[in-house]
N, C-alpha and C positions, 0 to 999 in steps of 0.2 A: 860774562859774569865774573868778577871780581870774587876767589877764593882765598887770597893771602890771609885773611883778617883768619880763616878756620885752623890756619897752619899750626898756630899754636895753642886751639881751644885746648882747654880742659875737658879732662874725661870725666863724664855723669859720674855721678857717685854710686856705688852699688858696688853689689857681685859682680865681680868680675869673668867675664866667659870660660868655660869648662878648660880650654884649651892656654889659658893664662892673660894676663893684662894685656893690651896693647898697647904699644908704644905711642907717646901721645904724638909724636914726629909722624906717625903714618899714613896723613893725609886725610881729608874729607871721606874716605871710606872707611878709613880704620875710626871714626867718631861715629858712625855708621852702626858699623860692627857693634860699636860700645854699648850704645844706644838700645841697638836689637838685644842686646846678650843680655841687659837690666832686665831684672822680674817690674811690671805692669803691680799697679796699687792693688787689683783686688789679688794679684798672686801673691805678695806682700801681705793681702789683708788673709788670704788662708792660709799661707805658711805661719805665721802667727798664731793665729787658732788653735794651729795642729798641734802647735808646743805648749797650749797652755793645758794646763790643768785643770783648770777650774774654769766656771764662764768669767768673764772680762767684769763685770759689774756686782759679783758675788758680795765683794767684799761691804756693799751699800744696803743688800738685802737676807745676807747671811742668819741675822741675827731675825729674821720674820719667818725662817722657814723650819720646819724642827730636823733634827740630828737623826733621827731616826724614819724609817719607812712604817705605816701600822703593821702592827700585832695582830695576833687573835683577839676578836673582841673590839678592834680599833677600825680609827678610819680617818682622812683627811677631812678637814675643817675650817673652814675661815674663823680667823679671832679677828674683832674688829671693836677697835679702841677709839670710842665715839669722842673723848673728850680732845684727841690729837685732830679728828676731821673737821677741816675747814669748811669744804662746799665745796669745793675747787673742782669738783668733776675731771682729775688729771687722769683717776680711772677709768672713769667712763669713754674715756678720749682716746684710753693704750688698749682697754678691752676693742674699742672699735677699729681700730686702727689693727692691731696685733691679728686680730678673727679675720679680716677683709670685710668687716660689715658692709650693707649698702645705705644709703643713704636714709632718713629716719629707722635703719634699726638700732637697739640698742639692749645688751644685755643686762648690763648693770646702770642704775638708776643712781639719782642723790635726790635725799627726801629732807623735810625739817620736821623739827618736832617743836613744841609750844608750850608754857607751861611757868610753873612757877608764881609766885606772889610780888606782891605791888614791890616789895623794896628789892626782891631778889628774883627778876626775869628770868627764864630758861629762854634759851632757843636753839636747839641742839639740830645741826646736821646728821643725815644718815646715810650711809653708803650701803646698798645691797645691792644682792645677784640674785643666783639659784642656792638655797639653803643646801641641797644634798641632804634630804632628809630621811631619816631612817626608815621611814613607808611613804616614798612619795606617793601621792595623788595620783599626778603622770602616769606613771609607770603604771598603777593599778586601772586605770580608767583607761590608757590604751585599747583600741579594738583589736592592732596590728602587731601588737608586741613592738614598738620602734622605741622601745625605752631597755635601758638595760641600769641595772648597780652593778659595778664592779666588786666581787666578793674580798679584794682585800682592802683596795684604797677607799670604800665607802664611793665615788664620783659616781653622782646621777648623768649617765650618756643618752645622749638623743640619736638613732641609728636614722640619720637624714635617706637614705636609700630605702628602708622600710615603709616610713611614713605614705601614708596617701592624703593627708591634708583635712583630716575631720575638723580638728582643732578643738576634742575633746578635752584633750589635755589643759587646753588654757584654760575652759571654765572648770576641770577640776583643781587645779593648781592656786592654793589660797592665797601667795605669795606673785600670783602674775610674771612667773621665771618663763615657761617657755611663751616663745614670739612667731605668730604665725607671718610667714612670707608670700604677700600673693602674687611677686614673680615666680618665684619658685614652687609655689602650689604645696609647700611643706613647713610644717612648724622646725623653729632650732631654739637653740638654749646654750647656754654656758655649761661647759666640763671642765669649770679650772683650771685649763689650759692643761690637761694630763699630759701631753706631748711634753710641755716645759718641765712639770712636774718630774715625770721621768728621766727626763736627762739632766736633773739639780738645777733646772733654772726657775726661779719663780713666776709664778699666774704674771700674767699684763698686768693687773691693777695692784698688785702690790708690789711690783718693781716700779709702779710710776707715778706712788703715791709719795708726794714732797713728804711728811708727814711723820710718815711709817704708821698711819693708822691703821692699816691692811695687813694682817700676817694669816702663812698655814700653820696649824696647829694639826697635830696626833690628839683624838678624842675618844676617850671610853665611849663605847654605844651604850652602856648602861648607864653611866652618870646624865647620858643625853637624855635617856627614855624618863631618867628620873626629874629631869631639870622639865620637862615637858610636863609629866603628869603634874605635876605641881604648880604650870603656868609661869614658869619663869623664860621671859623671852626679850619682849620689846616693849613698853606703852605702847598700847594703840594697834601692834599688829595683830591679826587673826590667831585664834586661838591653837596653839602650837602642841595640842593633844593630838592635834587630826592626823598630819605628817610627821610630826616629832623632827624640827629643820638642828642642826647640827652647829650652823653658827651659832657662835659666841659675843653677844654687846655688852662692851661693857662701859660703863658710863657711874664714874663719880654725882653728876649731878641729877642724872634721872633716879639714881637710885636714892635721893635726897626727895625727889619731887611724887609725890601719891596726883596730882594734878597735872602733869603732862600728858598734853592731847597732838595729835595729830594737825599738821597744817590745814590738809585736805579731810580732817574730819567730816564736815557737814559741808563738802563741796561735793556736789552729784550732779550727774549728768544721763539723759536716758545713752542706754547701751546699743549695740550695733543688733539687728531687727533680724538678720538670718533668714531673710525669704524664701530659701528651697525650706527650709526647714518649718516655718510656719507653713507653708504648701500642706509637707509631706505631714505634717500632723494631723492638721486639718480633713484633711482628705482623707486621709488612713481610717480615722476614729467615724469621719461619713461609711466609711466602705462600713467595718465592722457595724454600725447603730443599722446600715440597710439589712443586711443580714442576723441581725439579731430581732430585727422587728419582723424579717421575714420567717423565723422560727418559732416567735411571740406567738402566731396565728394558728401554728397545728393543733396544741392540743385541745381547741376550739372542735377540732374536725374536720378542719379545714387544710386543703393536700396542696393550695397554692395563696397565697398571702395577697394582700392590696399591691396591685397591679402587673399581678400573675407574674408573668419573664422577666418584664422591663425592670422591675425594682432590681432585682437577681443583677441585671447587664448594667443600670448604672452605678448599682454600688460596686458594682466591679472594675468597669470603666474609670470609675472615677478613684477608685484606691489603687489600680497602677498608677496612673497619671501623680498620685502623690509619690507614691514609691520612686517614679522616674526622676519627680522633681528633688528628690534627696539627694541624689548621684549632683546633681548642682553645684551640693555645698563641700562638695570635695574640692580639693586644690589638683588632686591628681584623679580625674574619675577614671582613669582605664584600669583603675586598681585598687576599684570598686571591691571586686571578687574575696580580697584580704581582710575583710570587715567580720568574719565571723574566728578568724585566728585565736581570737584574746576569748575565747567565752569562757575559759573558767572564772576571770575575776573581773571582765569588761559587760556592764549593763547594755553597751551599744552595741557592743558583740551578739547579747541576747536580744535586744530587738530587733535585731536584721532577720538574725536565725527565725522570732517567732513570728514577721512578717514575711518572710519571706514562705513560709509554711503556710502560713493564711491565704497568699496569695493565690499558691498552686491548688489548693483544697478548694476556694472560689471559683476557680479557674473550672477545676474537673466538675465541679457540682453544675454550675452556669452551662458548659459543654453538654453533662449529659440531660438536661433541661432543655436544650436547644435540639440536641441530635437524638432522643429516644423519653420523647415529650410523653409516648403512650405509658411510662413504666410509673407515671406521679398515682395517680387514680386509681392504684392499685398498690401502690410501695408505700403508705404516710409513713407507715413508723422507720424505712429504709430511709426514703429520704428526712426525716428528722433527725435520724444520725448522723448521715453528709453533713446537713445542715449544723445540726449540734459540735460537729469535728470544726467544721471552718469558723462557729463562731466563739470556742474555744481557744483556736490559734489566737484567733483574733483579737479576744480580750486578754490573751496573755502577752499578744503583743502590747496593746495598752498600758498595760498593767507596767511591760519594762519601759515603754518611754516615760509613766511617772516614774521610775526609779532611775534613770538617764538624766534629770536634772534634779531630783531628792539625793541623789549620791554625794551632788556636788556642795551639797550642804552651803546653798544661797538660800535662804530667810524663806522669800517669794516663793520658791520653787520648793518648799516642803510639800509633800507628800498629802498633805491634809488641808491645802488649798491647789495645787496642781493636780492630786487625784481626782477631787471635787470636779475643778473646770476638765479635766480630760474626758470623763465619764459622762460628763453633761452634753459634751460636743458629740458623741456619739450617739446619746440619747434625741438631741432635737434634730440634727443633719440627717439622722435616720428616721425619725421621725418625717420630716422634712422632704424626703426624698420618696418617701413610701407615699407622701398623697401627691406628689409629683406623678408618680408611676400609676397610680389610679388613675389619676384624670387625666393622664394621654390615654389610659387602654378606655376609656371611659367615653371617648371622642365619638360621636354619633350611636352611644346606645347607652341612654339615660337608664339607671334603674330608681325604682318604688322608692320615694323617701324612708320607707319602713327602713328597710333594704339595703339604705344608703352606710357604708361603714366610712364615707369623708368626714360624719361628722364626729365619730368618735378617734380618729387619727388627727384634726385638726384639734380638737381637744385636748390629746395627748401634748399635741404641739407647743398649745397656746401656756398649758400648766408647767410644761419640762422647760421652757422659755424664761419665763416671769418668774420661777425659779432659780435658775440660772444670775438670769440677771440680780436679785433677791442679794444669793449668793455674793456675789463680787459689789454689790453695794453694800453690803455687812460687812467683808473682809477689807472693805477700804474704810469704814468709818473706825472698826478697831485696829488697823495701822496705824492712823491718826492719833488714837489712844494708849499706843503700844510702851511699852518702857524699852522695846529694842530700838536702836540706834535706827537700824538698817530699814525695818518697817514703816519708822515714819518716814524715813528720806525716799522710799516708793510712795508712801501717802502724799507725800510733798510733788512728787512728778507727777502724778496720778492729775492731782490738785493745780498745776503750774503749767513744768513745759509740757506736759501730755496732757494740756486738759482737752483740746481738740478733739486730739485721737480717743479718748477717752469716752465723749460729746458723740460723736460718730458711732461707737462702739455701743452707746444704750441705744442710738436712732434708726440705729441698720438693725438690734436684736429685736426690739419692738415693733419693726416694719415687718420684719421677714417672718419672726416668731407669731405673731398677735394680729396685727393687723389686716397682712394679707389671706391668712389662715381664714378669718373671721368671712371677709370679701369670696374667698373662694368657697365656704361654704354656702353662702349664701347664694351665690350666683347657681349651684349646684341646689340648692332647694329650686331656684326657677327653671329649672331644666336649661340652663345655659352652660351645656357643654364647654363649646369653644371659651368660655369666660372664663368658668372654672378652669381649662385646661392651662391657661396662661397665668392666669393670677398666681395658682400652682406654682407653674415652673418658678414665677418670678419669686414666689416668698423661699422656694428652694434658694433658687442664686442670691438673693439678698441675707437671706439667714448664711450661709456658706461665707458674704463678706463680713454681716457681725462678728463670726466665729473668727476669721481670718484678723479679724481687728483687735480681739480680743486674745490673739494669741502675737499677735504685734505689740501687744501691752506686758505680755507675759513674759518676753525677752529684752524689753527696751525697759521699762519700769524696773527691774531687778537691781539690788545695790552690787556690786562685785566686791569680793573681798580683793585687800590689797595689800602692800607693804606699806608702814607708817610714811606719812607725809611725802607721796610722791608726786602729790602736785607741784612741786619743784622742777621737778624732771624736765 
């Protein structure tokens, strides 16, 4: 091998080694030497760092961040200067990149807005996140407490380790900020990058917006609460009384425009359907209507209700089996047990706590009915208070799943058509259930038509039914008629893409409610036990899928509140 050619290389440029230059005469080791004794780029790239004082790129976004830390009274803010954004999504791109996002997540959005007159168009882009609002949603509607505000900087934090994956929060959250993750079985969300903030570097999206449409701002909490009460926010966004959000738009030509709408105004689509959770409702509200119809009957005189035990066992049976299928819609169910943490200000907090009390009162009542059967015949008014406790819990549990999606203040989901359908579900499934459990105990010992109480339980049935159904054909023809936006655009799914499920839902309520009821009585006038008994069960299980269907309509049919025009996104 041929070394003359190194004899006289040149020495790499750099620092020279601790122990001084080497002579460039000293051979292929001493270039060596030289070589090894050089700092490496990324040593270069820290030793650099170390001596700067400021971050590297300050000088591009200096002017987007404020001088000061908040005050009493203050808090960090996005200012966001609609008329510099392009669309470009170069934020969307640094948040995702910066965070480690995975693949379709995305914190921050870019939405358009619409608007304007024939000679002077609007079409305004919009860049949003999470507002950081002075009362989140989130935060309040948590079961787990996995939300925290930081008492000085105002930043709404998402405590990813607390979480167990309800995904409460995104239907309370008007603005669609936190994102639920189903590898990770937990919701997460934007915290303006507080880690940057802290150390003077700016959020991802406003260091890498071309633009400089993105800045932080220092903002009065009081100017915010006041810019809220008054409705000043966005065209088109959700009403900013609810959370009072802390960003700031500003915008030259919307504040010209009384007619700017949203892109995705009347673009709807039905919602994701939640199947433990249509389970767990369903089922719950059957358990509760068994034992309320089995309490209906004492003060008759009567020490055991239609179909003595069995009613007792399957409405019990059958409201674990929903309780079980809740754990479901968890992302993390072994942490389950943390769902009753939040009850001072979390309604889902209270329904667990007051089902979960119904359950074990069920539980004990059903137990001492099975194991010390002689004490009924002698106990009514003893056991009508069991009874009265567990059915108690039980519509108090009711009571807080309609306040579980009424909190959330979705249109649908008020309180004064979800109380309605909730109530109702427990009245015919219990219903429903109760001439089920007659006509199995019924099975080879016909009693005296006189005698016969099928037919006034199938009566209850057929009228709490036809009701029902009544109900939800009223409340769909005044959607249709509504002056709220959101109303008709369920009237319009209702009418469109759900009209199938919709189709199914009066065909299953009619069969199971009315029909088979009708058939089961009748067969029960012929002394046809075994007839009866089946017909029974089956308008039980088919009434159980109308309800099911009808609570598939109740989550899928709902408009979602959102941020203006993010059908861009």
């Amino acid at each position: 091998m041929n070394l003359d050619g190194w004899q006289g290389a040149t020495p790499v440029s750099g620092p020279g080694p601790a122990f001084g230059a080497i002579p460039a005469d000293a051979g292929i080791v001493g270039v060596f030497l030289e070589q090894q004794s050089d700092l490496t780029a990324v040593e270069r790239f820290a030793q650099f760092h170390e001596g700067a004082a400021d971050p590297l790129q300050s000088r591009y976004y200096s002017a987007l961040m404020p001088a000061q830390p908040p005050g009493p009274g203050q808090q960090y803010a996005f200012d966001v200067d609609l008329d510099r954004c392009s669309g470009c999504k170069a934020c969307v791109t640094a948040c995702h990149n910066l965070n480690g996002l995975d693949e379709g997540e995305s914190w921050r959005e870019v939405g358009l807005v619409l608007g304007g007159r024939a000679g002077l168009p609007i079409l305004q882009h919009v860049t949003s996140s999470c507002h950081h609002c002075l009362d989140p949603a989130c935060l309040s509607a948590c079961p787990v407490e996995a939300y925290e505000k930081d008492p000085l900087t105002g930043i709404v934090r998402h405590l990813d380790d607390q979480c167990f994956g309800c995904q409460y929060c995104t239907l309370a959250c008007p603005y669609d900020a936190p994102r639920f993750h189903p590898g990770k079985g937990i919701v997460r969300k934007c915290d303006m990058c507080g880690g940057r903030l802290a150390a003077g570097e700016a959020p991802a999206c406003v260091q890498a917006c071309p633009h400089q449409a993105i800045a932080i701002r220092v903002v009065d909490r009081a100017e915010v609460a006041d810019r809220a009460e008054a409705g000043v926010f966005l065209p088109g966004a959700p009403d900013p009384g609810y959370t009072r959000p802390t960003t700031t738009y500003r915008s030259s030509h919307l504040r010209r425009s009384e007619d700017a709408r949203p892109a995705d105004e009347y673009h709807v689509e039905p919602e994701h359907a939640h199947w433990p959770l249509i389970a767990m409702l369903v089922l719950t509200q059957l358990s509760v209507g068994g034992f309320l119809v089995e309490l209906a009957v004492i003060p008759g005189g009567t020490t055991r209700g239609p179909g003595t035990l069995l009613l007792s066992i399957l409405s019990l049976g059958l409201g674990w089996a929903g309780l079980a299928a809740s754990v479901l819609h968890l992302g993390r169910p072994l942490f389950a047990y943390r769902a009753i943490i939040g009850l001072r200000h979390s309604w889902l907090s209270r329904e667990v706590l007051a089902f979960g009390l119904f359950a074990k009162l069920a539980t004990a009542s059903t137990a001492l009915e099975i194991l010390r059967p002689a004490w009924l015949p002698m106990s009514t008014g003893l056991r009508a208070a069991v009874l009265g406790a567990v059915v108690v819990a039980g519509l108090a549990g009711v009571f807080c799943s309609v306040m579980v999606y009424h909190a959330v203040r979705r249109e649908f989901w008020h309180a004064r058509y979800g109380g309605v359908k909730f109530a109702g579900t427990a009245i015919v499934l219990g219903l429903a259930t109760a001439m089920a459990a007659l006509a199995i105990a019924r099975l080879g010992r016909p009693l005296a038509i006189a005698d016969d109480p099928m037919r006034a339980i199938a009566a209850g049935l057929v009228a709490a039914t036809i009701a029902k159904l009544g109900f939800e054909a009223w409340i769909l023809r005044g959607f249709a008629l509504s002056e709220r936006t959101t109303l008709r655009m369920t009237a319009s799914l209702l009418r469109g893409a759900l009209r199938t499920q919709a189709g199914s839902r009066r065909i299953l309520g009619l069969a199971g409610g009315v029909v088979l009821p009708a058939l089961a009585v009748a067969a029960s006038t012929w002394g046809m036990t075994g007839m009866t008994a089946a017909l029974a069960v089956l308008a039980l299980a088919v009434s159980i899928g109308g309800e099911m269907a009808e609570r598939y309509l109740f989550f899928t049919a709902v408009v979602r509140p959102r941020m203006t025009g993010g059908l861009l996104s």
